[in-house]
N, C-alpha and C positions, 0 to 999 in steps of 0.2 A: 504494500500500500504506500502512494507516494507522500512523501512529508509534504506537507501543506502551511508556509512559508505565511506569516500575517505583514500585510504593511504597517509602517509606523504609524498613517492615519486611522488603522483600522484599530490599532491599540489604544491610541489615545481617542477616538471615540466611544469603546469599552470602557477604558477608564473614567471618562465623565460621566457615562450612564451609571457605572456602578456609583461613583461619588452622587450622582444628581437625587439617583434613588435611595442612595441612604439616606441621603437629607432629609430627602421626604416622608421615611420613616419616620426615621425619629423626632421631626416634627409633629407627625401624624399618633404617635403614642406617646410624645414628652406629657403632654396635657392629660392624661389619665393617669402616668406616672405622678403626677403633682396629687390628684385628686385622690390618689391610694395614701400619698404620705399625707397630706390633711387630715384626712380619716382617721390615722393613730397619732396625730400631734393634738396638743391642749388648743386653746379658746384663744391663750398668750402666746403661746407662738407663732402661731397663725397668722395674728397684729402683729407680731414685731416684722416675721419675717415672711413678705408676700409671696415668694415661689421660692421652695425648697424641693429635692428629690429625697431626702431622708431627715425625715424627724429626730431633733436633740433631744425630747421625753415621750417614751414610748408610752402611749397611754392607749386601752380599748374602753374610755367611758361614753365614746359614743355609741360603739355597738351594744356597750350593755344598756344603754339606757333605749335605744332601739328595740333589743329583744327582751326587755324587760318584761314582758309581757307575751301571751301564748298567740294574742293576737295577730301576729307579724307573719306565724308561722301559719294559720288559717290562711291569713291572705296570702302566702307562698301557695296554699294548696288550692285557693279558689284560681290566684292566674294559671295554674298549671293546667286544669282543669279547664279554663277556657280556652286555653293556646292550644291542648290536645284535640279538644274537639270542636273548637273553631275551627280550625287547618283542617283534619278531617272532613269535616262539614265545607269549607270550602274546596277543597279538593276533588271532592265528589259532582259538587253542582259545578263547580269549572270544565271538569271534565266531560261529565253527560252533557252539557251545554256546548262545548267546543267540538264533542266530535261530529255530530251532525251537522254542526257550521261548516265545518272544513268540507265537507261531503257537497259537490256543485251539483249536482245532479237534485238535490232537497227545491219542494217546493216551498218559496216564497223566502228562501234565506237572504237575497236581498234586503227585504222585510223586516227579517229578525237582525241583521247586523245594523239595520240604521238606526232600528229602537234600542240598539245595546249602544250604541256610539253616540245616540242623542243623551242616553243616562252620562257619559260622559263630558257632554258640554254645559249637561241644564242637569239642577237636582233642586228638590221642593224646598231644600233647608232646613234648621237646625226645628222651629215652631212643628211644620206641619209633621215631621219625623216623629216626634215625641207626642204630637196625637195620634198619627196612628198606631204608636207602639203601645200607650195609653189603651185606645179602643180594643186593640187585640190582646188584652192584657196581660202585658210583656212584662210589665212594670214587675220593681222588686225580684227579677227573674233572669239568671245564665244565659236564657235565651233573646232576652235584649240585649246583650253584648256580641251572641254568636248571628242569627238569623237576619239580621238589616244588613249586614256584610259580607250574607253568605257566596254573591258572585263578585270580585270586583274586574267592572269592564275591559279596563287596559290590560289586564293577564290574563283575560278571556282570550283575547282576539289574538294573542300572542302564543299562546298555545291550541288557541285555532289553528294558526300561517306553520306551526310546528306539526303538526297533522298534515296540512297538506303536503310539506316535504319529503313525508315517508313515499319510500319505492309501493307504485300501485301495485308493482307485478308480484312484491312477498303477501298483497291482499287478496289479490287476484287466485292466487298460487290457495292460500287458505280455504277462498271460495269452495274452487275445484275442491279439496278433498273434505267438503261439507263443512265448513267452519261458519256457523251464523253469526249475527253483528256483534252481541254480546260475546260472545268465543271469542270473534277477533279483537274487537278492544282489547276482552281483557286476558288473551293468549297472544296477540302479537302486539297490538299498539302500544300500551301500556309497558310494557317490557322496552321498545324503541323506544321510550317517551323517558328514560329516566333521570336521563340530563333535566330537560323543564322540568320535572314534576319535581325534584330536589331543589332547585332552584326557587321555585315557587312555593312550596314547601316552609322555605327558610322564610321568604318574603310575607308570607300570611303569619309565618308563627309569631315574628319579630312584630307583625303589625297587631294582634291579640296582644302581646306581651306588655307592647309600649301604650298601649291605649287605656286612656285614664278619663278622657271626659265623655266618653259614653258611660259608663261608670255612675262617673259626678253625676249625672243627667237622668240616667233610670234608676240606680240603686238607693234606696234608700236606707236599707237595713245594713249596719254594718258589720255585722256576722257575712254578707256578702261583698264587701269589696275586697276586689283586686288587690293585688300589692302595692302598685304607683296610685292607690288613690289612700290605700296604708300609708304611706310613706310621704306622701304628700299631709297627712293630717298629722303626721308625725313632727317633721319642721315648724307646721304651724302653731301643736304644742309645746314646741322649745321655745317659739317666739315669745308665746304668751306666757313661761313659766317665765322668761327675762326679764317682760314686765312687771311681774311679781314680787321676783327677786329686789328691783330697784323700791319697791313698796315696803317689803319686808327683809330686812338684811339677815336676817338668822336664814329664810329661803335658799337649800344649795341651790344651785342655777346648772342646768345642764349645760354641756358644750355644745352652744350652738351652732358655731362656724363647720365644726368636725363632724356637727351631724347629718350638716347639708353635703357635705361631701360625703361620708358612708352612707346616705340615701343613695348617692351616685351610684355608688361599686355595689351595695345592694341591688338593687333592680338594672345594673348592669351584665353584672358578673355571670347570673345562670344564663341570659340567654347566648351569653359571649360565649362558652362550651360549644352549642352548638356547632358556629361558626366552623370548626373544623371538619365535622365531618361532612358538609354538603359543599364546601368552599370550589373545591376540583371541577361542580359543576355550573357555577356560574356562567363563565364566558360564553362556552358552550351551548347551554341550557337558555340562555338569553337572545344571544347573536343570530343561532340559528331560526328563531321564528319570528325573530324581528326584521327580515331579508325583503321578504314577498310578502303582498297582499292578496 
């Protein structure tokens, strides 16, 4: 095999991309990095000193005063609960909805994609949403968080354009040896599909996870909220013990500053796991049915 000789521009263009990209690393996680050492630093450190990467007194008073309670860990187990079967739930109606779109030969899909694509330009808003979910009475209920969201447009039509680039002739090939539409979905398409469907996947769970003001909005009972709407009452109770605190001096005062940052890495952190094992199929999973219409 013949050695293969690099020019000098071709080295020092490698060498800038590796430097460009590293920068952009470490740019891209120095600021989570700060937001972790926050977390275990005091209320006084924090003021004195505005960006640090490692904390002078290791303290966890903010996560205890965080989990001080069984509360935090219900609402771990209500978002999980809505991320699992929100995603499923989306997954399902994305799919039975995309594969007959991709299918030309469907009567009136013209029809159906321009009433999915008008939902994407025009929506009733924030009032009428919340009476119909009201009327159908959603309220106080898992399923005002899962069911309003169970398609959304733009990842429909995207793994619609991802169906139709599958080869007709391994469908065709199916046909012949009696494979009905159900079969073929979910014996061949579905198995072709696993780039998007991981992909999309990731995208619904991350959008369950981070969603707090549908939450604020139907929830009322707080045996039922989410984590980010835990965590969010949570800061607002440090606020208000500070106020207290300047009332009553015997009052300890919680670390407020350290708690708004371990709010962070709390409802960061589980979904960040994730991230690895679907990562491979991003570009993939994205690029290809974002090609053709």
């Amino acid at each position: 095999m013949a050695k293969q000789y690099r020019t000098t521009g071709g080295m020092i263009f490698d060498v800038s991309n590796y430097l460009f990209l590293g920068a952009a690393g470490i740019v891209a996680i120095l600021p989570f990095i700060i937001i972790i050492a926050g977390s275990f630093a005091s209320d006084a450190e924090i003021t004195q000193r505005a960006v640090f990467l490692i904390p002078e007194t290791f303290t966890l008073n903010a996560y205890e005063f965080i989990f001080s309670t069984d509360s935090i860990m219900r609402s771990i187990g209500v978002s999980v609960y809505v991320t699992v079967v929100g995603t499923i739930v989306n997954l399902f109606f994305t799919v039975t909805m995309a594969y007959p779109l991709a299918r030309r030969s469907l009567m009136g899909r013209n029809m159906f994609l321009n009433m999915v694509i008008f939902t994407m330009l025009f929506g009733g808003g924030m009032i009428p949403t919340y009476l119909v979910i009201r009327e159908l009475h959603l309220l106080d209920s898992f399923n005002a968080l899962i069911l309003p969201g169970a398609i959304s447009a733009f990842n429909l039509i995207i793994v619609k354009n991802f169906f139709q680039e599958l080869p007709a002739e391994i469908e065709e090939a199916a046909r012949i040896d009696g494979c009905q539409e159900l079969g073929l979905l979910w014996k061949i398409v579905l198995p072709l599909s696993k780039p998007v469907l991981a992909t999309f996947t990731l995208f619904y769970a991350v959008g369950h996870w981070n969603n707090f003001f549908s939450a604020l909005l139907y929830i009322n009972d707080p045996a039922k909220w989410p984590l980010q709407v835990m965590l969010r009452q949570i800061v607002m109770l440090s606020q208000a013990a500070g106020d207290l605190n300047s009332m009553d001096p015997n009052f300890v005062k919680p670390p407020e500053q350290s708690i708004k940052m371990a709010v962070i890495v709390v409802g960061t952190i589980p979904i960040l796991c994730v991230y690895p094992f679907l990562q491979k199929h991003f570009a993939k999973g994205v690029m290809i049915g974002s090609v053709k219409g």
